[in-house]
TIKE-721195 format. One record per residue (C-alpha): residue in one letter; x, y, z. Coordinates in steps of 0.05 Angstrom, whole numbers, plus 5000, padded with zeros to 4 digits. Example, Ala and Ser with C-alpha at 12.3 -4.5 7.8 and 13.67 -1.06 7.14 Angstrom:
A524649105156/S527349795143/
REM end
This chain:
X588480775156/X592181435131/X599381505163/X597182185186/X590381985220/X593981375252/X598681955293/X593582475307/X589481835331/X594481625374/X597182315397/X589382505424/X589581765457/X596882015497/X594282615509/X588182335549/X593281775583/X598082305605/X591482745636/X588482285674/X596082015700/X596482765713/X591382725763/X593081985789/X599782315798/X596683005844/X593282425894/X598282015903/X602182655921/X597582895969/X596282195995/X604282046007/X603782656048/X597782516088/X601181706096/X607382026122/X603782496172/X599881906195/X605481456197/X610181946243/X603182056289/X602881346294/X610181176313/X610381716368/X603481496392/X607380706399/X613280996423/X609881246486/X605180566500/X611880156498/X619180316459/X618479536423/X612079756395/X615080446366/X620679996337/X616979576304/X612380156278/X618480436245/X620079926206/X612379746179/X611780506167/X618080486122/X615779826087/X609080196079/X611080846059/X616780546004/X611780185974/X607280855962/X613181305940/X614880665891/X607980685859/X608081475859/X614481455825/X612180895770/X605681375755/X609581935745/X614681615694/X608981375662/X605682055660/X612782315631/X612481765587/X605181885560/X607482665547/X613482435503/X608981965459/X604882495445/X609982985433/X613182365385/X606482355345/X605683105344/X612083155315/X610782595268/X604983015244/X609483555224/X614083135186/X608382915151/X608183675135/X615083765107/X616684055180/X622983675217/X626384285239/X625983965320/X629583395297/X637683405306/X642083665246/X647383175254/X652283765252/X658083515296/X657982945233/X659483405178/X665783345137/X666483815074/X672183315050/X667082705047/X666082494984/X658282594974/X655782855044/X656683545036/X654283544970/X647983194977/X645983555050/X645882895081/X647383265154/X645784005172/X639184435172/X633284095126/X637483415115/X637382735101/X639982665172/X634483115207/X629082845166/X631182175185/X632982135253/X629181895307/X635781815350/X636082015422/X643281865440/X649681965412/X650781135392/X644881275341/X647281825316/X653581565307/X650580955273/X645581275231/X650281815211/X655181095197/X650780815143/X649281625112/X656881635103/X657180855069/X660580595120/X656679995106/X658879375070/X655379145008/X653578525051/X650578775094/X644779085057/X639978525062/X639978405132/X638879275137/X632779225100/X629878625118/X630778905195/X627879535172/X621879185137/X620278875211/X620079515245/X617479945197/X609679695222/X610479685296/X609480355312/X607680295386/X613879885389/X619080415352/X614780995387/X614980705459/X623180565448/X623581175424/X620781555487/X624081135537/X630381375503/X628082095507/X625982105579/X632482095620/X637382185556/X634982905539/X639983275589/X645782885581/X648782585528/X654081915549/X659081965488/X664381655468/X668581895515/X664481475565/X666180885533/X673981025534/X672681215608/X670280455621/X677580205596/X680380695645/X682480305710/X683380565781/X689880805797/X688480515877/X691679795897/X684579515931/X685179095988/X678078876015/X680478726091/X680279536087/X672079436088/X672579096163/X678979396190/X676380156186/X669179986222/X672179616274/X677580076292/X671980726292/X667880276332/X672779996375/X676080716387/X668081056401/X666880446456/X673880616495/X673581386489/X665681346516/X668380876570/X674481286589/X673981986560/X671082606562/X665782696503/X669283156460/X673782606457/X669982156414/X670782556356/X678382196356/X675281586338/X672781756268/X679782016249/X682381336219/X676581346175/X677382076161/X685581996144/X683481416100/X678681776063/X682282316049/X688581986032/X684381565978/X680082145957/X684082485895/X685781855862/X677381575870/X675882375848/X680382175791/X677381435778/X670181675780/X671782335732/X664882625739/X660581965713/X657181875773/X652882535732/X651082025681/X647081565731/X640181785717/X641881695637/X644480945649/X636880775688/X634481125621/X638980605576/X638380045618/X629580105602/X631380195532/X635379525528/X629879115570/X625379415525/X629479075458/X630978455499/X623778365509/X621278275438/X620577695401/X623877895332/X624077465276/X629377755233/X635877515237/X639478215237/X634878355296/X635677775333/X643077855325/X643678595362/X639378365409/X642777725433/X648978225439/X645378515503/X643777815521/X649377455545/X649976745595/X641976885599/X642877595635/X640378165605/X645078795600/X638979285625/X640978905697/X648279015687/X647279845669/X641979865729/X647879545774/X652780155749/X647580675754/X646680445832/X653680425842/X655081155812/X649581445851/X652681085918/X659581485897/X656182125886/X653382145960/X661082435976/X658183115947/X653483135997/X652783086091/X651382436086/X656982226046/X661482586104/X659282346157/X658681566131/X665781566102/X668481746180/X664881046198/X665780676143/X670380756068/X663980876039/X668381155974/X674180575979/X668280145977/X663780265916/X669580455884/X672479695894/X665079535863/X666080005804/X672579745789/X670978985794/X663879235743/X669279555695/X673578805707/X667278495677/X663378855631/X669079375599/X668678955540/X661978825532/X659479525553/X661779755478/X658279145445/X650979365490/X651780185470/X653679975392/X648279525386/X643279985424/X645880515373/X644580095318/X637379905341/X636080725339/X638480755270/X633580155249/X627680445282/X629081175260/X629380865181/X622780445200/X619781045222/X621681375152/X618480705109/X612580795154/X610881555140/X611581395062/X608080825045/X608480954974/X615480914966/X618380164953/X624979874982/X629679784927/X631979124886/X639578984890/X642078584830/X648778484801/X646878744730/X650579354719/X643979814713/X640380344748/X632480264729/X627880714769/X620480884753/X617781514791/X624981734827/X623882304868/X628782804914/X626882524987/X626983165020/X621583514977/X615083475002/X610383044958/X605783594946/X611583924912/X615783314879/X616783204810/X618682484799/X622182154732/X623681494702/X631881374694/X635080894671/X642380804664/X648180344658/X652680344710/X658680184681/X661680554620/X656881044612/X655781734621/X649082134614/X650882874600/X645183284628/X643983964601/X637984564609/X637585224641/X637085554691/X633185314756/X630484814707/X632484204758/X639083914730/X643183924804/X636383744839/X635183074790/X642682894805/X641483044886/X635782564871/X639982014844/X644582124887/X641282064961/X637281454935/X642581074922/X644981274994/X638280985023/X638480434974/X645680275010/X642180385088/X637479835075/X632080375067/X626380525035/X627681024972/X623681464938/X620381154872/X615280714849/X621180194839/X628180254846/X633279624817/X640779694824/X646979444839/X650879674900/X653680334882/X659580804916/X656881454904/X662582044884/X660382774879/X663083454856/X657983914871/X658984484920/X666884614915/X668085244967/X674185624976/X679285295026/X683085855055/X686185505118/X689985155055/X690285805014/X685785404954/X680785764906/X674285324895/X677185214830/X682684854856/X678484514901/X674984254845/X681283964817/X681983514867/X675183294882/X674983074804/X682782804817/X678782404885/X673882134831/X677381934769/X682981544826/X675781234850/X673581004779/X680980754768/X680980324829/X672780054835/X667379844780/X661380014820/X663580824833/X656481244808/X658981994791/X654882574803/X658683174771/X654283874772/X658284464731/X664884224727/X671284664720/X665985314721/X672685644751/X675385754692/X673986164616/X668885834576/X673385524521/X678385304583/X672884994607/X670384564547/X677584254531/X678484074598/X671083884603/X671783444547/X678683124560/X675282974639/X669682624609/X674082204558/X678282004610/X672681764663/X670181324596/X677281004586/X677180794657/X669880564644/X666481044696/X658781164696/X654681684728/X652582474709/X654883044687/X649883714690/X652784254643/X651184954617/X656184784558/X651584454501/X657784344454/X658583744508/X653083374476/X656683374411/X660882804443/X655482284447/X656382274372/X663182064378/X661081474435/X654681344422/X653780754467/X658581124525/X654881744524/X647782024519/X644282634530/X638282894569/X636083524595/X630484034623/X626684444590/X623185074601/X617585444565/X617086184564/X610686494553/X611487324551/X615587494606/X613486784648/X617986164660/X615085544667/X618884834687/X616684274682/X622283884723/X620483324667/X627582864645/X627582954570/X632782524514/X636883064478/X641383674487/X637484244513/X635084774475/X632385334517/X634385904554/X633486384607/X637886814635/X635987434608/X629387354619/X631087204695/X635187844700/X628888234673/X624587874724/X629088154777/X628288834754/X635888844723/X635689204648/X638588714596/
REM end
């Protein structure tokens, strides 16, 4: 079945679920109502035949009437849950269409001093990052965003795609994560911060005997004013409680710092991680994150649902209740005692369950890319020093519009100059090489017929922008980008250089010495990778090192006053051009 008929398929069979849970959803509604009326007639009807009788009728209503709100509760979730799934395959549907724009940029991950992110839009609008991401909280991001920056070992590649190869076919299982995530998640976003918040210990010296000493005294103080005291003399027996409270109160206002807001999102995680620990994977990178919310045979979706209750019992200070309970009982001394003896247990641990729940969201969200291109191969990693690809095309350009090319390079003392004009596709091809060798590096799927390589540190000089917080041209930005990449060469044998324009700053014959001496230099320290140029006398040097240095280019054909490109790689220097006729086209007199 076609990728696209399996998601409009499965977004018509949500959209039915979630309509007729719609209207499951409207009667229990009106039915909860119509069991509570019937429930209080019923309890004041008992209450008159005999007081026992209305008792007991309290406490079967409330057994009866929990157990309908429960199952009106579980139908809508799963009506919110139906709605998400088809929004997920709607959405899907529009990837499939080249549009991702409701997809996160990855923004907040940007770093112009990175040394290929900027240049390869691997986060902001239409990139890598939001065609990618299927992410719904910040660990996945974080992770995803992890292996888009390289932050991955060489090692570790493997065990990436092999985990990715599991996922990538189950579709209800990636979707389903995916919208339990969502639902609950969407409003607030638990951060890092959060996690340095769980290190954070209460500044308050607990002592437990507090727990009985407070009750009895209120109680003990009630009994002997009622007994011996006017009425308005009972309110001195909740002041013990009350002074306790209050003395305690800025330091637990302090301990809690606001996470009790971040309740509903832990009953959101804590469904995602019963829904990993569930599943029987069979990959060992798999496995692995999921026996890291496994541990002693309890699962960590228990442990998050255990701090989710105890938040919410803190929060109930914001409200009456919370008053008048912590003038009876230290309600706040209390579950903060519980809070602080969770934190005693699981303050480790609760980094290990977010960072491998993270991770899972960065598997899934590069399964889900596999899935929706089922013609693109995962990669072969070797240790022969070459780069062979046969149909390598830019991942972000939709297929309809994609030009693909064989390459094939060393990667180790060798240097392909790349020439053409104009628009003709020189710093697209090395975009090209260069995100596929970031997927390649994620584990991922990349886009070719076949893709074999080594592991590869990609360097880039690209898009050099003024610095003016440093008081730097672009020009001298580009000095030390190229500085950053011959140092890179120097130190590593598996840097890949992508160089588009280099030292443009500068007069034309400026620019070819230093042009030349740059590309020299990268071949004494053995460097590979690509170097686009408008300066042809550059191919003059593969004659000098013929087995160092080749040329290629793009070509275009003019036909009257027409440009056409091909986007075809071609062996030689290039020989057209089209400035002029470009400037015409735009209406400017050459």
């Amino acid at each position: 079945m076609q990728v696209d008929q399996k998601y409009k398929e499965r977004k018509d069979a949500f959209h039915t679920e979630a309509e007729s849970l719609a209207q499951t959803e409207k009667r229990l509604s009106f039915f909860r109502l119509v069991c509570f009326l019937v429930f209080l007639a019923v309890i004041i009807v008992l209450f008159q035949f005999h007081w026992i009788a209305g008792v007991v009728s309290i406490y079967v209503a409330f057994f009866l009437f929990k157990l309908i709100v429960k199952k009106h509760e579980q139908t809508a979730y799963a009506h919110t849950i139906a709605k998400t799934l088809q929004t997920i395959n709607s959405n899907e549907l529009k990837v499939l269409d080249g549009e991702y724009s409701q997809h996160d940029e990855g923004l907040e991950f940007q770093d112009i001093s990175h040394r290929y992110t900027s240049d390869l839009d691997i986060f902001g609008k239409g990139s890598l990052f939001q065609h990618v991401t299927r992410c719904q909280s910040y660990f996945g991001k974080s992770a995803l965003a992890s292996l888009f920056q390289g932050k991955n070992v060489n090692e570790e590649i493997h065990g990436y795609q092999q985990a990715i190869q599991e996922l990538e076919p189950m579709i209800e299982w990636r979707q389903r994560f995916q919208a339990i995530s969502q639902v609950g998640m969407k409003e607030d976003q638990i951060d890092g911060s959060f996690l340095e918040w769980l290190q954070r210990d209460a500044e308050i010296e607990f002592k437990p005997v507090f727990f009985f000493i407070i009750p009895i005294i209120t109680i003990s103080l009630l009994i002997l004013f009622v007994k011996f005291l006017p009425w308005l003399s009972y309110l001195l027996a909740f002041v013990p409680a009350g002074v306790f409270a209050l003395r305690n109160a800025e330091k637990i206002n302090e301990f809690e710092s606001g996470s009790s807001k971040h309740a509903e999102a832990l009953q959101a995680y804590a469904k995602a991680f019963e829904w990993i620990q569930t599943e029987k994977f069979v990959i060992e990178k798999n496995k692995q994150l999921q026996r890291l919310l496994i541990q002693d045979g309890v699962g960590a979706s228990s442990k998050i649902k255990k701090l989710s209750y105890i938040l919410r019992q803190l929060d109930m200070r914001y409200n009456f209740f919370g008053l008048v309970i912590n003038v009876l009982f230290p309600w706040d001394y209390y579950y903060s005692y519980r809070l602080q003896s969770w934190k005693n247990e699981h303050k480790i641990s609760g980094h290990v369950w977010f960072e491998a729940f993270g991770e899972f969201e960065a598997i899934s969200s590069l399964a889900s890319l596999a899935y929706n291109n089922p013609e693109w191969t995962y990669p072969t990693l070797t240790e022969n020093k070459e780069f062979k690809a046969i149909d390598i095309g830019h991942p972000l350009i939709h297929k309809s519009k994609r030009i693909a090319n064989d390459f094939h390079a060393a990667t180790q003392n060798h240097i392909k100059i790349v020439t053409g004009s104009n628009m003709g596709g020189k710093s697209t091809f090395l975009r090209t090489i260069g995100l596929n060798i970031v997927l390649a590096n994620c584990g991922s799927k990349i886009c070719a017929l076949s893709l074999t390589l080594p592991y590869l540190d990609v360097y880039t000089s690209m898009r050099t922008l003024d610095a003016l917080n440093e008081n730097t041209s672009s020009f001298y930005a580009e000095l030390k980008r190229l500085k950053t990449v011959l140092d890179a060469v120097d130190e590593s044998d598996n840097v890949f250089f992508l160089l588009d324009e280099i030292l443009k700053g500068t007069n034309s014959n400026d620019r070819h010495t230093g042009a030349k001496a740059l590309i020299k230099g990268l071949l004494k320290k053995n460097g590979a990778g690509l170097i686009s140029t408008h300066d042809l006398e550059l191919g003059n040097l593969a004659q000098e090192h013929p087995d160092q240095l080749e040329n290629v280019c793009f070509e275009v054909d003019i036909k009257g006053d027409e440009l056409f490109f091909d986007y075809k790689l071609k062996k030689g220097v290039s020989k057209s051009f089209n400035a002029t006729h470009l400037m015409r086209s735009m209406g400017i007199e050459v």
